[in-house]
BALOBA-1460 file (C-alpha; in Angstrom, 3 decimals):
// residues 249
<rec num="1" residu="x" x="25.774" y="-22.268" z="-3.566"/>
<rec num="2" residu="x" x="27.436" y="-19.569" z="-6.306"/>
<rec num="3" residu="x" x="30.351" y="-21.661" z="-6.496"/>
<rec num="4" residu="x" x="28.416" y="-24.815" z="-6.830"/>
<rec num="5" residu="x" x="26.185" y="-23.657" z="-9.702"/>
<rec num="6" residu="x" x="28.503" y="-21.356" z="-11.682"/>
<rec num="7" residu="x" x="29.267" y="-23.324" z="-14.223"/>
<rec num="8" residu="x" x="26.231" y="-24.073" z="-15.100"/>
<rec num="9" residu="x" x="26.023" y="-20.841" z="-16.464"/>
<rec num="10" residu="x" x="29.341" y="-20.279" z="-17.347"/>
<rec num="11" residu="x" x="30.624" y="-23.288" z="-18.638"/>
<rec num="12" residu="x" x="28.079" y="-26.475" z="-19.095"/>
<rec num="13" residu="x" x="25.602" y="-23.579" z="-20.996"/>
<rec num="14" residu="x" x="26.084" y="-19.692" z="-21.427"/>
<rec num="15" residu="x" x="24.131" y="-16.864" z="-19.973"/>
<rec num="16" residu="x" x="23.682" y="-13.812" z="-22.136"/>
<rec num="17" residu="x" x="22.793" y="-10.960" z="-20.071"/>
<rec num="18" residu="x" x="20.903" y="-7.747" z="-20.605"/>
<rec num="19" residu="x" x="20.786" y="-4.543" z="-18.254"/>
<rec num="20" residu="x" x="23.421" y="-5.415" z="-15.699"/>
<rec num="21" residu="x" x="23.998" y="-1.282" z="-15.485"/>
<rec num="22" residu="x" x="20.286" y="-0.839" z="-14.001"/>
<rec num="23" residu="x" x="21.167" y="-2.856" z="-11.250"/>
<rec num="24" residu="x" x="23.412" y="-1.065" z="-10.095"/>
<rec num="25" residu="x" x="21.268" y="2.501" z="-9.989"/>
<rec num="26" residu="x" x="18.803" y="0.775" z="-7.614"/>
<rec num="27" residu="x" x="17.973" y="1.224" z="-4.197"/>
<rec num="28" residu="x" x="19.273" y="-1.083" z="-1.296"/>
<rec num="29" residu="x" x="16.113" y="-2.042" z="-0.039"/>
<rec num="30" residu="x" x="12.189" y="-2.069" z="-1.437"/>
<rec num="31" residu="x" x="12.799" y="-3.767" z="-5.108"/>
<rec num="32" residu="x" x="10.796" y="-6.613" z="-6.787"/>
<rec num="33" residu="x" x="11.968" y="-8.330" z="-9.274"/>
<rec num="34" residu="x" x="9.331" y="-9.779" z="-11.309"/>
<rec num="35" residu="x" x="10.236" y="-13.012" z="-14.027"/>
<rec num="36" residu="x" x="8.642" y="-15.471" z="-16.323"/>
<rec num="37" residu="x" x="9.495" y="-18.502" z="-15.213"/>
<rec num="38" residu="x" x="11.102" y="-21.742" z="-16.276"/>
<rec num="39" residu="x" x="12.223" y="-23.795" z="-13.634"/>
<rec num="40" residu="x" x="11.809" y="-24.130" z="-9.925"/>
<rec num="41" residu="x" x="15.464" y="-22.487" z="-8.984"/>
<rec num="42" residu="x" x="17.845" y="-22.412" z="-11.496"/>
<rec num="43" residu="x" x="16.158" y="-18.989" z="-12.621"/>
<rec num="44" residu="x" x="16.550" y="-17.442" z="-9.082"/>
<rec num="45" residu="x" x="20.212" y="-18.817" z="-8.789"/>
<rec num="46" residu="x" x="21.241" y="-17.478" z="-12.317"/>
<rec num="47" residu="x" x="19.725" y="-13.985" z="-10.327"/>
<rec num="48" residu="x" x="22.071" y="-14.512" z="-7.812"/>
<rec num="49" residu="x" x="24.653" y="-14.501" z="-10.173"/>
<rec num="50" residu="x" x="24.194" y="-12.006" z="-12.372"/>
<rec num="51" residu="x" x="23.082" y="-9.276" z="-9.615"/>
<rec num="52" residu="x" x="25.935" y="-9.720" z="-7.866"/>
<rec num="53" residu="x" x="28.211" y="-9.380" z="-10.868"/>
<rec num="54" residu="x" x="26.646" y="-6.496" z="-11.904"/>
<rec num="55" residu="x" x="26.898" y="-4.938" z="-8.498"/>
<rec num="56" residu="x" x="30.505" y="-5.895" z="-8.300"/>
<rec num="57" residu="x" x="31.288" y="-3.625" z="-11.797"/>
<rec num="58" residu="x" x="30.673" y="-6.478" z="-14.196"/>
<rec num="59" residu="x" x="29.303" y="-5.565" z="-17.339"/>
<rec num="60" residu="x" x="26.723" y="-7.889" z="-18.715"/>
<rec num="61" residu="x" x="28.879" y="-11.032" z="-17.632"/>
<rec num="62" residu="x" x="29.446" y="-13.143" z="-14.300"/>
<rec num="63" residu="x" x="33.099" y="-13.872" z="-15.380"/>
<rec num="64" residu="x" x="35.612" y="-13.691" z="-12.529"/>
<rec num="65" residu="x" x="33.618" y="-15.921" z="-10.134"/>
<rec num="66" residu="x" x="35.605" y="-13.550" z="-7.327"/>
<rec num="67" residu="x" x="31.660" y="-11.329" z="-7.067"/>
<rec num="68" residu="x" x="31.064" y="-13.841" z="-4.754"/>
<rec num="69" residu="x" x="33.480" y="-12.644" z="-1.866"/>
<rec num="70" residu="x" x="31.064" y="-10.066" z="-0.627"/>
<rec num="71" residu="x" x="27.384" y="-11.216" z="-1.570"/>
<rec num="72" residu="x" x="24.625" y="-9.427" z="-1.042"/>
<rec num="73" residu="x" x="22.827" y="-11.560" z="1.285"/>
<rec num="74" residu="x" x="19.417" y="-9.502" z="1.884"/>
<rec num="75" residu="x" x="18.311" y="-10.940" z="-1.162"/>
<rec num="76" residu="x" x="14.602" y="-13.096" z="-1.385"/>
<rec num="77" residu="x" x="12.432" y="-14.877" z="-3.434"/>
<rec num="78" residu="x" x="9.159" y="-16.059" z="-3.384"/>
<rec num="79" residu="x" x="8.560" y="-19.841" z="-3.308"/>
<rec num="80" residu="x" x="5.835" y="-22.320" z="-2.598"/>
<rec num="81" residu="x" x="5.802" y="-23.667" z="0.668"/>
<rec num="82" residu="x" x="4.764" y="-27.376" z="-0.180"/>
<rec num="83" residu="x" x="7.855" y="-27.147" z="-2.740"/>
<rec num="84" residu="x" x="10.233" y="-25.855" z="-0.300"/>
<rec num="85" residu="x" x="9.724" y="-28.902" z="2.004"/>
<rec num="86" residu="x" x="10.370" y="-32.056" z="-0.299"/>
<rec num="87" residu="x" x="13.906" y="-32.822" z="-0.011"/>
<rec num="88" residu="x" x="17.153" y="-31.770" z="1.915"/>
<rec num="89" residu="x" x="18.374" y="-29.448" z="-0.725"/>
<rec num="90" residu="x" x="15.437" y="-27.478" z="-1.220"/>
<rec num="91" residu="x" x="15.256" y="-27.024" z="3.132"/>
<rec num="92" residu="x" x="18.657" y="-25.709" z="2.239"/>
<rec num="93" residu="x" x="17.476" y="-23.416" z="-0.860"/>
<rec num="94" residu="x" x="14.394" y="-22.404" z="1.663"/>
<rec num="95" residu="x" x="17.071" y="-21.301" z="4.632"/>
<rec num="96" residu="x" x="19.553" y="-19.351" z="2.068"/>
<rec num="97" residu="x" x="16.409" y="-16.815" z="1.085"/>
<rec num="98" residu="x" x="12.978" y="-18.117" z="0.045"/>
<rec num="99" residu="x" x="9.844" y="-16.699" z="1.481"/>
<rec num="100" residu="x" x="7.927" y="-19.174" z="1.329"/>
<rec num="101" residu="x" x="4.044" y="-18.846" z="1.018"/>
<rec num="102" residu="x" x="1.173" y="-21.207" z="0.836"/>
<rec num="103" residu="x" x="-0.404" y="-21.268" z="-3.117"/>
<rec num="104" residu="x" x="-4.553" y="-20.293" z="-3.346"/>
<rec num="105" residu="x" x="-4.700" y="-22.058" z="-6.346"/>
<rec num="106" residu="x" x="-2.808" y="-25.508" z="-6.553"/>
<rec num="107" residu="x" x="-1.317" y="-28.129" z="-3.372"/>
<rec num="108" residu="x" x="-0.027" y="-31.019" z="-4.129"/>
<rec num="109" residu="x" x="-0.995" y="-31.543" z="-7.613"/>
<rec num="110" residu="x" x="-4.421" y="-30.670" z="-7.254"/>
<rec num="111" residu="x" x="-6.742" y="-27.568" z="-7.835"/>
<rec num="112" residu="x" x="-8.129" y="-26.027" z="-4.957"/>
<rec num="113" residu="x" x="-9.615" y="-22.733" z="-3.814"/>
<rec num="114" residu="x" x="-8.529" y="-21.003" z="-0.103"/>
<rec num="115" residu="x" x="-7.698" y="-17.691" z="0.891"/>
<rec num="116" residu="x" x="-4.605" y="-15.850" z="1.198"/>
<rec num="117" residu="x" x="-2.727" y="-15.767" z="4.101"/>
<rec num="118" residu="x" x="-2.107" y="-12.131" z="5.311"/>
<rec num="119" residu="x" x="1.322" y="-13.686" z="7.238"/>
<rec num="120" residu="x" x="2.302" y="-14.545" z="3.464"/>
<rec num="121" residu="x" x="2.273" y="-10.864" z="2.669"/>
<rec num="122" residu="x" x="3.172" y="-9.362" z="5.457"/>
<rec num="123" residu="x" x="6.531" y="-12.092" z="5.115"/>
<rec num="124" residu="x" x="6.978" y="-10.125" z="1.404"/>
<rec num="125" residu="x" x="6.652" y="-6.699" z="3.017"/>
<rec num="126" residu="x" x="9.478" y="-7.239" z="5.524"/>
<rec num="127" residu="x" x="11.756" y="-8.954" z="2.700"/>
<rec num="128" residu="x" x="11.014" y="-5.679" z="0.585"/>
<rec num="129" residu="x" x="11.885" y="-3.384" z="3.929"/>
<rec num="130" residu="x" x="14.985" y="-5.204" z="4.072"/>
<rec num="131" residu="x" x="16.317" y="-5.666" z="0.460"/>
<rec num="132" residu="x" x="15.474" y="-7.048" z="-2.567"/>
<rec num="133" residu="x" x="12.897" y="-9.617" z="-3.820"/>
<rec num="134" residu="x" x="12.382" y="-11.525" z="-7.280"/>
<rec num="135" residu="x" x="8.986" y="-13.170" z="-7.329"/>
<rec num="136" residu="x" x="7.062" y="-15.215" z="-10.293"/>
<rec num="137" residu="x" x="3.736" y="-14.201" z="-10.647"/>
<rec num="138" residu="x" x="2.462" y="-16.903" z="-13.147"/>
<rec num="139" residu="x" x="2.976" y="-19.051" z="-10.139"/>
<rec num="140" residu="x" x="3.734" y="-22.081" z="-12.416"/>
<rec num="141" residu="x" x="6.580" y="-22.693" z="-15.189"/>
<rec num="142" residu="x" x="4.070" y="-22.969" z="-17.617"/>
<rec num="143" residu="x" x="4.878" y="-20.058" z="-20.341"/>
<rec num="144" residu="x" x="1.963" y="-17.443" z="-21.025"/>
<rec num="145" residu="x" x="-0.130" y="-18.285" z="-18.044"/>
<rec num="146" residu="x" x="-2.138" y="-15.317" z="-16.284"/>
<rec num="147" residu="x" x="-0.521" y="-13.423" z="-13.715"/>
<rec num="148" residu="x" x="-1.832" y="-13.826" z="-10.536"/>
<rec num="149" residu="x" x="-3.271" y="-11.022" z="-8.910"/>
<rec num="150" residu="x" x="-1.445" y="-11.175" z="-5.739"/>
<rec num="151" residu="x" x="1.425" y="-9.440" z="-7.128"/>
<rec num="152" residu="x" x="-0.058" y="-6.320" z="-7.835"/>
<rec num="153" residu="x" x="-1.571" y="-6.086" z="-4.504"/>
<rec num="154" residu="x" x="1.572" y="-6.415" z="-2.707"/>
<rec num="155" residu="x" x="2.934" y="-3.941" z="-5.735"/>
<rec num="156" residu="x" x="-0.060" y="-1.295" z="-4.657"/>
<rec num="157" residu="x" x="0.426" y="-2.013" z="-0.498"/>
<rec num="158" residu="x" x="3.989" y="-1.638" z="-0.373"/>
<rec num="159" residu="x" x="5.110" y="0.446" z="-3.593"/>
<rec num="160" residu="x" x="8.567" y="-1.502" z="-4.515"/>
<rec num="161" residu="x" x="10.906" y="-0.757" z="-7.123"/>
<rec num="162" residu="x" x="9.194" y="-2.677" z="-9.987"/>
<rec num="163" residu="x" x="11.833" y="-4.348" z="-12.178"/>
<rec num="164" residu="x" x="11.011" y="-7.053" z="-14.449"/>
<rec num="165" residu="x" x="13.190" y="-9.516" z="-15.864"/>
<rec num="166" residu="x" x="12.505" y="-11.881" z="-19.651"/>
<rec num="167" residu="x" x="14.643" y="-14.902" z="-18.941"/>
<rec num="168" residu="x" x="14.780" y="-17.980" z="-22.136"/>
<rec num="169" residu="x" x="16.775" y="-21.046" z="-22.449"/>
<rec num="170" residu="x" x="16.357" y="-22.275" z="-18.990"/>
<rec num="171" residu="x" x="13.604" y="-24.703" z="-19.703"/>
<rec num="172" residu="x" x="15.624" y="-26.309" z="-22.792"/>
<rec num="173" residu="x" x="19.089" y="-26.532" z="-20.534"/>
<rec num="174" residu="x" x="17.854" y="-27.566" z="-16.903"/>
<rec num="175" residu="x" x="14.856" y="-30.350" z="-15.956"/>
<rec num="176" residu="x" x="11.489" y="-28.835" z="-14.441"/>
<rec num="177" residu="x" x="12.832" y="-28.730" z="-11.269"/>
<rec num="178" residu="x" x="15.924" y="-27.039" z="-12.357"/>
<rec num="179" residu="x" x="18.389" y="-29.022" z="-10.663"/>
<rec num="180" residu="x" x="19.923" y="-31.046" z="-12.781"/>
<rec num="181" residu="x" x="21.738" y="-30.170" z="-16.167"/>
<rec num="182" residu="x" x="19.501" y="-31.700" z="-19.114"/>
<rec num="183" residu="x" x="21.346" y="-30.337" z="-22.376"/>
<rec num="184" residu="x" x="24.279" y="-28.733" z="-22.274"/>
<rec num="185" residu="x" x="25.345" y="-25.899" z="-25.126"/>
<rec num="186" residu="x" x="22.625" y="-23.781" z="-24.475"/>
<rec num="187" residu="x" x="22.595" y="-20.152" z="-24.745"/>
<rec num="188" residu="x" x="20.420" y="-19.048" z="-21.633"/>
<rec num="189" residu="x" x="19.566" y="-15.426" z="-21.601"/>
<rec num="190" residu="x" x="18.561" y="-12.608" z="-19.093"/>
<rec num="191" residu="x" x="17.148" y="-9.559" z="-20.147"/>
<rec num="192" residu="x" x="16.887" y="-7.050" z="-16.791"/>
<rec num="193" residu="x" x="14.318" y="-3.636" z="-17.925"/>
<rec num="194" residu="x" x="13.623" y="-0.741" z="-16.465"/>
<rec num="195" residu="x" x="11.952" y="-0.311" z="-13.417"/>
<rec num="196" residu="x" x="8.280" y="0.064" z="-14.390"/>
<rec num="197" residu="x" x="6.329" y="3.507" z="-14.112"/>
<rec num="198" residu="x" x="3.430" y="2.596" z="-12.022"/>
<rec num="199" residu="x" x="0.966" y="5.146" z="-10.536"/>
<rec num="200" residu="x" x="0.606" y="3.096" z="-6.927"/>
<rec num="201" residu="x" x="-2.583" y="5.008" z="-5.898"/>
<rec num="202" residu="x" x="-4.788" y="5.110" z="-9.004"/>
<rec num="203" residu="x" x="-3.857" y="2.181" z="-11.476"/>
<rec num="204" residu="x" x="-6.192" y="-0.572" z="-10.695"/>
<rec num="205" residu="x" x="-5.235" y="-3.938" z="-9.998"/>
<rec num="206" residu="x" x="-5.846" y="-5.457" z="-13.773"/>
<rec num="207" residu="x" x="-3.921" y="-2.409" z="-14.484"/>
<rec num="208" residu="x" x="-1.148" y="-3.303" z="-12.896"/>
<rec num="209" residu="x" x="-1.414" y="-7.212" z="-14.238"/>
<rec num="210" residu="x" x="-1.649" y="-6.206" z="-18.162"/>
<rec num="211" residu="x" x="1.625" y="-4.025" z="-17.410"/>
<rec num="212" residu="x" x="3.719" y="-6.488" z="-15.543"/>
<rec num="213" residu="x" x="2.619" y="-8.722" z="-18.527"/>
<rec num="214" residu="x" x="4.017" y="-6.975" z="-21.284"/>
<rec num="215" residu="x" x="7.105" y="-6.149" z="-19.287"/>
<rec num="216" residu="x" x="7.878" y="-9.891" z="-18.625"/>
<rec num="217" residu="x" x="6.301" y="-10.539" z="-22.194"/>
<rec num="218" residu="x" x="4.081" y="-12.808" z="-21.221"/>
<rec num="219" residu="x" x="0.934" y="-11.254" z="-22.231"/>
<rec num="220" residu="x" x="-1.659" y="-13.150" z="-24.764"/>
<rec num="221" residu="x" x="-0.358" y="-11.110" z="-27.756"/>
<rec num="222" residu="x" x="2.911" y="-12.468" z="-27.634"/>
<rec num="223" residu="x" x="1.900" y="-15.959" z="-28.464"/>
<rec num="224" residu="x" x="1.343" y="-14.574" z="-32.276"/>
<rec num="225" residu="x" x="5.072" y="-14.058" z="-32.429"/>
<rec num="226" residu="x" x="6.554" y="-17.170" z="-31.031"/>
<rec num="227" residu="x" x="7.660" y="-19.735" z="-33.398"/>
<rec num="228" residu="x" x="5.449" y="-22.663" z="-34.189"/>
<rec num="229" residu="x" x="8.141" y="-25.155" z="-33.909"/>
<rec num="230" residu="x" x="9.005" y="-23.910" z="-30.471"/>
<rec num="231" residu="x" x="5.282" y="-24.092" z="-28.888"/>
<rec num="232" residu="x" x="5.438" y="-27.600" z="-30.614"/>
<rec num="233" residu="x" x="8.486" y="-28.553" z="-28.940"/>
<rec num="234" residu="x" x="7.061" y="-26.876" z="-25.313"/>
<rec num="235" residu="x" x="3.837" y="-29.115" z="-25.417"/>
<rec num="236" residu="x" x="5.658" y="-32.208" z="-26.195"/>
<rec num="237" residu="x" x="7.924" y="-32.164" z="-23.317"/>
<rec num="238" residu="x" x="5.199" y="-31.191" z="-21.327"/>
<rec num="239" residu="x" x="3.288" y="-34.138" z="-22.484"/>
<rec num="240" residu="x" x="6.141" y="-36.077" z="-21.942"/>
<rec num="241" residu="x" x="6.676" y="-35.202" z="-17.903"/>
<rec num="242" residu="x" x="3.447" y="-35.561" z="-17.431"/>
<rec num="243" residu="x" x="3.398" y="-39.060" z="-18.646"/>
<rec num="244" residu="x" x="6.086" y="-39.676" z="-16.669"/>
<rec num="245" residu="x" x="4.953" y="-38.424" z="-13.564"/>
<rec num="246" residu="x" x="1.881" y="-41.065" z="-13.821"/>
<rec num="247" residu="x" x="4.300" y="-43.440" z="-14.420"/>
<rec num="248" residu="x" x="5.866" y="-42.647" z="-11.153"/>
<rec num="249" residu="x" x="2.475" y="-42.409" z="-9.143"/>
């Protein structure tokens, strides 16, 4: 897979990266990673990449494609089950690390409303006891969506490692699904921050939310600072896949 999808990142598009040095002062095991999100994979694979590079002494780059020769496979993400079972590539993504869980909110293109399945969390607690996990808590690639509260319960039950992690360019560069290459000369960037300071026992829930928000600056008050032009441009390709996909149905 890393020598499949490198140049997408290193050669279609580039990938400016931020913070490779924390990764290496973390612990083996009991980190989440949490990320805004743009696409389905090509954020987690671009992960892949760079934490691998970093742990392999490269400094804020993924040049030298050689970081793959010892990978560090206890390495998860968290997925939606329904989306992990649509094609023969994403059984293959699904095998290679996702854990994949069953969304409260949304199946198959509709709203709905059903409780959380404790296997679901349990799944993330024995990814977390055996390395690390990223996991996007907007649930959708939607930009400045809420965070969904699941996330900080897992955060309070199992006390990771919090580190968050801003990715941009990924929704201009790849198609929703984030498979195939839709502009190429785009400057992609990943900004990894310091694990979060998070009082596990005492900090409520919403707490926990309005911090993870600000950390993955995706809370409400950064929509002030975003460029007009660029929420224009967001809503009319949403607009535009969306008209599409009726087309298709």
């Amino acid at each position: 897979m890393g020598l499949i999808t490198h140049s997408r990142y290193k050669g279609f598009n580039k990938l400016k990266i931020e913070g490779s040095e924390i990764i290496r002062e973390l612990p083996e095991k009991n980190v989440l990673f949490v990320s805004n999100h743009q696409t389905y994979f090509a954020d987690v694979v671009a992960m892949f990449h760079v934490f691998n590079a970093a742990l392999s002494g490269r400094e804020d780059n993924i040049k030298n494609i050689l970081y793959l020769w010892k990978p560090k496979l206890n390495f998860y993400y968290v997925a939606a089950k329904e989306t992990m079972k649509k094609s023969l590539l994403t059984k293959v993504l699904a095998y290679a690390g996702s854990i994949s869980i069953e969304r409260t909110w949304r199946a198959n293109g509709q709203e709905v409303n059903r409780k959380v399945k404790f296997s679901d969390i349990s799944n993330i607690g024995i990814a977390l006891d055996d390395g690390w996990v990223v996991t996007f808590p907007q649930g959708t690639t939607k930009p400045w969506k809420p965070l969904r509260k699941g996330t900080a319960h897992i955060i309070k039950k199992y006390k990771p490692v919090v580190v968050p992690v801003v990715i941009d360019g990924f929704r201009r560069s790849f198609d929703k699904k984030g498979l195939y290459i839709k502009k190429k000369g785009i400057l992609q960037s990943m900004i990894i921050k310091q694990p979060l300071e998070i009082d596990y026992d005492n900090e409520s829930i919403d707490q926990v939310i309005e911090k993870l928000e600000y950390a993955i600056e995706q809370h409400p008050s950064f929509l002030h600072v975003i460029p007009q032009e660029e929420l224009a441009a967001y809503e009319a390709d949403h607009q535009k896949r969306r008209y599409s996909y009726k087309g298709k149905s």
